[in-house]
N, C-alpha and C positions, 0 to 999 in steps of 0.2 A: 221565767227564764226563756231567751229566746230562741229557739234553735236553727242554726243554720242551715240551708239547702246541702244536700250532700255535692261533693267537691266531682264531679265525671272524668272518667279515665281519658284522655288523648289519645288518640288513634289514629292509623292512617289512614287517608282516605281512600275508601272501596273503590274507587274508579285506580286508580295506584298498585295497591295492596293484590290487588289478582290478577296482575302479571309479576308476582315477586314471591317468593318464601320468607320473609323478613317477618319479625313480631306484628302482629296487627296491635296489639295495643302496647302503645311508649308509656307508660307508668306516671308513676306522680315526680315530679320536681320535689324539692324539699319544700316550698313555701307551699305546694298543695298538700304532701305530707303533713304537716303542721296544723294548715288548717280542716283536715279531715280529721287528726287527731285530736284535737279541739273540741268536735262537736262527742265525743265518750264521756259520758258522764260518770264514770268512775264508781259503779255502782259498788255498795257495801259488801251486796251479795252478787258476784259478777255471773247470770247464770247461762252466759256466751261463752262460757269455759265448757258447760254442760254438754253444749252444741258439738263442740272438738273432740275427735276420738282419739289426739292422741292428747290432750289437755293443755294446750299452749296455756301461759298464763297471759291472756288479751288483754286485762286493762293493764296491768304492768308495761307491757309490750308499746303499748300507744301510748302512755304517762311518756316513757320515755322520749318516744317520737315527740310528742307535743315539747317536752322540753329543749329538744335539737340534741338529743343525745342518741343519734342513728347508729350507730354500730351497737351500742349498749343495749339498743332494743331487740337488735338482733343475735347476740350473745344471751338475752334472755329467755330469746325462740329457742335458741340452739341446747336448752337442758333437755329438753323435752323432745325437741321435731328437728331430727340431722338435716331434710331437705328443705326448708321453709321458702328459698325462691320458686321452686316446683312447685311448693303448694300455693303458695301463693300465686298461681297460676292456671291450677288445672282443675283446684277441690272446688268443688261447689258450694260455697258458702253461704251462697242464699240459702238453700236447706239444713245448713248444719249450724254455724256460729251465729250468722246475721239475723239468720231469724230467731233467735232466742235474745237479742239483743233490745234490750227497754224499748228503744227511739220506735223499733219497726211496730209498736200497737198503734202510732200517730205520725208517724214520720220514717223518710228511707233509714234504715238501720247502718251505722258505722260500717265505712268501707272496711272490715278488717282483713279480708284475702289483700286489697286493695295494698294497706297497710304493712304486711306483710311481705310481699313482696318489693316493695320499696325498702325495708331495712335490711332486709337480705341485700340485696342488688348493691345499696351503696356500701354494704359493707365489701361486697367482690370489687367492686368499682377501688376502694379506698387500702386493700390488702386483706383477703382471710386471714384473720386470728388461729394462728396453728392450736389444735386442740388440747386439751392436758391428755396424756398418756398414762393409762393406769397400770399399775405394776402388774404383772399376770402373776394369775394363782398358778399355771403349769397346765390349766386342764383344758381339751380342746372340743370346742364345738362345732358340726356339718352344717352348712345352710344350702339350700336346695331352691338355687330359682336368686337371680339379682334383681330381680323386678323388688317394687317398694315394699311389699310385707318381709321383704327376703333381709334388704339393706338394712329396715329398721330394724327387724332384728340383732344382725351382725352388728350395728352400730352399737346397741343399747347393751349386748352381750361385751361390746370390748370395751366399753366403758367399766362395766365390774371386773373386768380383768383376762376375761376367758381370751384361748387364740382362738379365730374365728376363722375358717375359711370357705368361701361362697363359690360354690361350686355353678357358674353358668352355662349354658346350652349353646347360647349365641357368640359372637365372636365380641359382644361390645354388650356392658353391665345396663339396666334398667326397664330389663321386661317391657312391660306396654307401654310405659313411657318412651323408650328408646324406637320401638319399632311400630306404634301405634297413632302417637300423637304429632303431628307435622310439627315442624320448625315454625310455623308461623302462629303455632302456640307455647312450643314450647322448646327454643332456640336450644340448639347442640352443646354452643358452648356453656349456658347455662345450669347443662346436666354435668358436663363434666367436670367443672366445679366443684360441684355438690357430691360426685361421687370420687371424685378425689381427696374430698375432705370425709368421707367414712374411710377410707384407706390411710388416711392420717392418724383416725385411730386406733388402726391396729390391723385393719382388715385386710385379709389377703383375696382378694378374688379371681377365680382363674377360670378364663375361658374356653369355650370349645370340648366340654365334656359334660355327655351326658347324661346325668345319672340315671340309671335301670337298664344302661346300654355300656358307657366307658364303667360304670361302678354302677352296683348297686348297692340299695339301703343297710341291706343287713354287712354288705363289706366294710359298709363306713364305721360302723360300731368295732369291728374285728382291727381296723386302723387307730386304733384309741378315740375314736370322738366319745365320750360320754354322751352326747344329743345329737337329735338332727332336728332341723327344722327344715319342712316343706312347703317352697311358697313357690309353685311350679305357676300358677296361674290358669287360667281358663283357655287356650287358644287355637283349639283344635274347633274349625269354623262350623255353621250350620248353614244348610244348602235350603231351599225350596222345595226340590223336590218334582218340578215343573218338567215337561218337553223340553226336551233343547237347551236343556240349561249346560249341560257340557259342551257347548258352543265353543269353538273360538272368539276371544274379548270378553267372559265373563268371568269373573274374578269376586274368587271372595275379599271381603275387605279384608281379612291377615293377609291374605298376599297384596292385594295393591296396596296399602298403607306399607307391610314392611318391604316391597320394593323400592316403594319413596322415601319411608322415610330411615331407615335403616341402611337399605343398599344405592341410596343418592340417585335413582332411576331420575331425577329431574334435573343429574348434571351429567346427565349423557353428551358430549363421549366421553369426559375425565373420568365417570364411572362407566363402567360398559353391562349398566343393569337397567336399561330400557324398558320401557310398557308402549305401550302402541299409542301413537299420537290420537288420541278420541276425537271426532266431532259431534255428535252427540251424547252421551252419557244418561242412564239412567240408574241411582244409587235404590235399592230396595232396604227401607229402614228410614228410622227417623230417631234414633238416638245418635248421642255424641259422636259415634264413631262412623254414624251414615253423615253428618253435618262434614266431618273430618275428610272422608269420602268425598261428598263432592264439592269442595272447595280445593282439595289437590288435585279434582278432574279440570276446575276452570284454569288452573297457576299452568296446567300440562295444557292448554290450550283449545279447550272443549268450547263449543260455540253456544251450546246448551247444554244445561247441567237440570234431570227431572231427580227430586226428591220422592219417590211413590212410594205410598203410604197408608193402609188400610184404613186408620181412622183419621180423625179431625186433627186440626189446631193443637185444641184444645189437650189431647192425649196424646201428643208427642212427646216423648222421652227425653229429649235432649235438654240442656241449658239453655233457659232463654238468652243470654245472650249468645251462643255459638247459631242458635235460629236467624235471631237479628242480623249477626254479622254475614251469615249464609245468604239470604235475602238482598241484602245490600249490596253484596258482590254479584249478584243476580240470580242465582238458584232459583230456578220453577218449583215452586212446592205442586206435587199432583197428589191430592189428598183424596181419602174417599175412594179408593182404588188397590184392585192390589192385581201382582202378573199373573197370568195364567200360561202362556206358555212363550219360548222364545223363538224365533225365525231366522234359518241365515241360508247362507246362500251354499253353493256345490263345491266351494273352498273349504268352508265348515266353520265359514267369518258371520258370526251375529248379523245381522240385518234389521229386526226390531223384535218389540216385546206387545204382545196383547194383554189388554189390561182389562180389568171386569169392575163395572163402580159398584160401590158398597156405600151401604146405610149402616146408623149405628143401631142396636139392638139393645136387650136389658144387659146389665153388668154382668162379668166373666168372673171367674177366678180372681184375676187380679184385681176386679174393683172400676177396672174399666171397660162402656159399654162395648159387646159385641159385633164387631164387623158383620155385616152378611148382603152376599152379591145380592145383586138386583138385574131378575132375568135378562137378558139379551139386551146388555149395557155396553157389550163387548166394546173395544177401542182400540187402535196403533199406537203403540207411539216408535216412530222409526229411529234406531239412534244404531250405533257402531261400539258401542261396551256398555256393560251393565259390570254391576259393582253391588253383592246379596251383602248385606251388611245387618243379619236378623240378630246376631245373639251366636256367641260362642257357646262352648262345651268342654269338659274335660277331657286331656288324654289322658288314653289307658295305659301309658308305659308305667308309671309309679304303681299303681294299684296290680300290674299285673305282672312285677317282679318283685313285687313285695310280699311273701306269704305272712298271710294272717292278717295285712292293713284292712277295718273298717273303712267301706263305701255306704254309700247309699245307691237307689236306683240309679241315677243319675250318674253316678262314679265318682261324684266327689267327696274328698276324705270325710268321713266322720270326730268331730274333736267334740269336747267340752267346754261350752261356749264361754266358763267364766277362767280358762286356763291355756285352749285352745292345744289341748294334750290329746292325742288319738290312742285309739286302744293299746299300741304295740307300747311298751314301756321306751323313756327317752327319745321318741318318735313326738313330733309335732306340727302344725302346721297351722297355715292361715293366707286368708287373701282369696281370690277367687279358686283356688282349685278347694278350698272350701266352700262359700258361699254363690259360687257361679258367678258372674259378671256384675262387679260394684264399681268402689268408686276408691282412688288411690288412695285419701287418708283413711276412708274404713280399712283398707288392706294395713297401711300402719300401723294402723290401733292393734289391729291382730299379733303384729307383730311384735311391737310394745309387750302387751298382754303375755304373749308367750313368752319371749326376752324376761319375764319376772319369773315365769313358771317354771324355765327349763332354769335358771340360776336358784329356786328353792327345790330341785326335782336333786340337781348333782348336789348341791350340800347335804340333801339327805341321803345320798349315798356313802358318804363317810361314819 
């Protein structure tokens, strides 16, 4: 049998695309549809489903597409995964589905993110299918955090009946999606779609309260909820630690990402939430959220945008394609480097960053090798804002208006990984204020997960 070249996504082109916030990549047409869907071989045993944490049924899903049956395949996403155009955009599927997919031992493996997102989309395009409404048992559930562990939860709970209400911090629902991820990956209106069709189900979500400050945990039980689930997320940032890094213009990525992309800082004046026009830029990081970093510094008009980055290529964190399309739009990678302290002037405006080169060493902790400076390597690089984009942390507000919630060191909640249940009884949670900084469909799967555990936790209360 012969197998076809995988079908490439359309894109705009990078000379274009970074003077705009617009989608960089335009999606499949139905006749690329088609024949992307074509090349699934429909395995007996599909173990691409394995890949999925929250279990999409993928050959199902693509039989469909390959038939022209698009809305049908996205009504078959939809028992499973409430947001499938999001996922289909943000989750990394080369590490999760795709690589567990037959084709990828001899050949590029089935677009299925790819796939996924084209049935969602033509279904928004062609009219959402309003949801079936499940009769409520009476009994009310707390969710704690709108971000994705939060939603799927509240989703998958109003599906069995419960009233569910999502209690948000922010003034607009989808945690790190909402205030993390640009529009040119992942378009406004395509969220609010998707989050209006969990409020079709049932969901109530309400903003602007924070709980451990407008309510706390133990209130919410005293209010009838039978559960709570917390999917607060990770987003309380991590500094350096450097000289000068309390400079003016340096900016952890939570705040430059949710100025942009949450408070429209790049439709100043209609929004009056500005960031300072940069001509240089330096992002410190090299995962997803440093690529995201500075690509919204080139869109804000940066003349140069430095990627600095302790180790190589090779062990940068990010998705390779978010590299690729970084790269393309011009991004400096400055690899093999890391800052040592910052420099500004008697305004107290950044001026530059000194950087020390580094060689790699034996492997870490993590598995990957050891940076370590290399004496008097020292270097400038002169730029007008820096952007520390190392890895977030938990805030302490849940754990420390909670008496009795297991932590760990770190502060983040302790649960039971096959229930996602924490010590305090009808207390739950999942997503990074568990596991520290992942990735959006692991947070749903969490969610998922708990959504069965808190619906068998209150029938055993009867």
């Amino acid at each position: 049998m012969k197998i076809k070249p995988r079908n490439p996504m359309p894109e705009q082109d990078p000379l274009q695309r970074v003077h705009n916030f617009d989608e960089v990549p335009l999606g499949y047409d139905p006749s690329l549809a088609i024949a992307e869907a074509e090349r699934c071989l429909q395995c007996k045993n599909p173990i691409c489903i394995q890949g999925c944490p929250v279990h999409v049924p993928i050959p199902e899903f693509i039989k469909l597409i390959a038939h022209g049956k698009f809305i049908e395949a996205s009504l078959a996403i939809k028992t499973v995964n409430n947001l499938p155009a999001i996922c289909g955009r943000v989750c990394p599927q080369e590490t999760q589905c795709e690589i567990k997919c037959v084709l990828s031992r001899k050949f590029k493996p089935v677009a299925i993110g790819r796939l996924e997102r084209f049935a969602a989309d033509y279904e928004m395009k062609a009219g959402v299918v309003p949801p079936k409404v499940t009769k409520s048992k009476g009994k009310a559930v707390a969710v704690v955090g709108a971000g994705p562990a939060g939603l799927t939860c509240a989703g998958d709970l109003a599906k069995m009946g419960y009233n569910v209400t999502v209690f948000e911090a922010l003034h607009e629902p989808g945690g790190v999606l909402t205030y993390g991820i640009p529009p040119f990956r992942l378009p406004r209106d395509i969220m609010k779609v998707e989050f209006d069709y969990i409020r079709e189900l049932g969901v109530e979500i309400i903003p602007n309260i924070v709980v451990g400050r407008s309510i706390k945990i133990p209130e919410l039980f005293q209010d009838s909820y039978k559960a709570v689930f917390v999917g607060t997320g990770a987003g309380a940032p991590i500094f350096l630690g450097i000289p000068g890094e309390n400079s003016l213009g340096v900016f952890s990525a939570n705040e430059f990402l949710t100025r942009v992309n949450l408070m429209h800082a790049y439709r100043f004046p209609k929004y009056d939430t500005p960031v300072p026009t940069p001509k240089n830029v330096a992002v410190v990081g090299a995962g997803n959220v440093a690529m995201d970093s500075c690509r919204n510094a080139l869109r804000l008009g940066a003349e140069k945008v430095y990627c600095v980055y302790r180790r190589s290529r090779l062990e940068m964190p990010a998705r390779d394609e978010e590299i690729e399309h970084a790269e393309e739009e011009g991004v400096i990678l400055k690899l093999l480097c890391n800052p040592k302290r910052i420099f500004y002037n008697s305004a107290g405006w950044i001026t530059g960053m000194e950087c020390i080169k580094m060689k790699l060493g034996e492997p870490d902790s993590s598995g990957r090798r050891r940076p370590l400076p290399i004496p008097d390597s020292e270097f400038l690089l002169e730029v007008d804002m820096a952007v520390i984009a190392v890895g977030t942390r938990s805030n302490p507000l849940i754990r420390q208006t909670t008496p009795g919630l297991g932590t760990n060191k770190k502060g983040y909640i302790e649960v039971d990984p096959l229930t996602q249940a924490a010590n305090l009884p009808g207390v739950y949670a999942g997503g990074d204020i568990v596991t520290g900084s992942a990735t959006v469909i692991e947070a749903m799967g969490a969610g998922k997960t708990a959504a069965e555990s808190i619906h068998e936790y209150i029938e055993s209360l009867e």
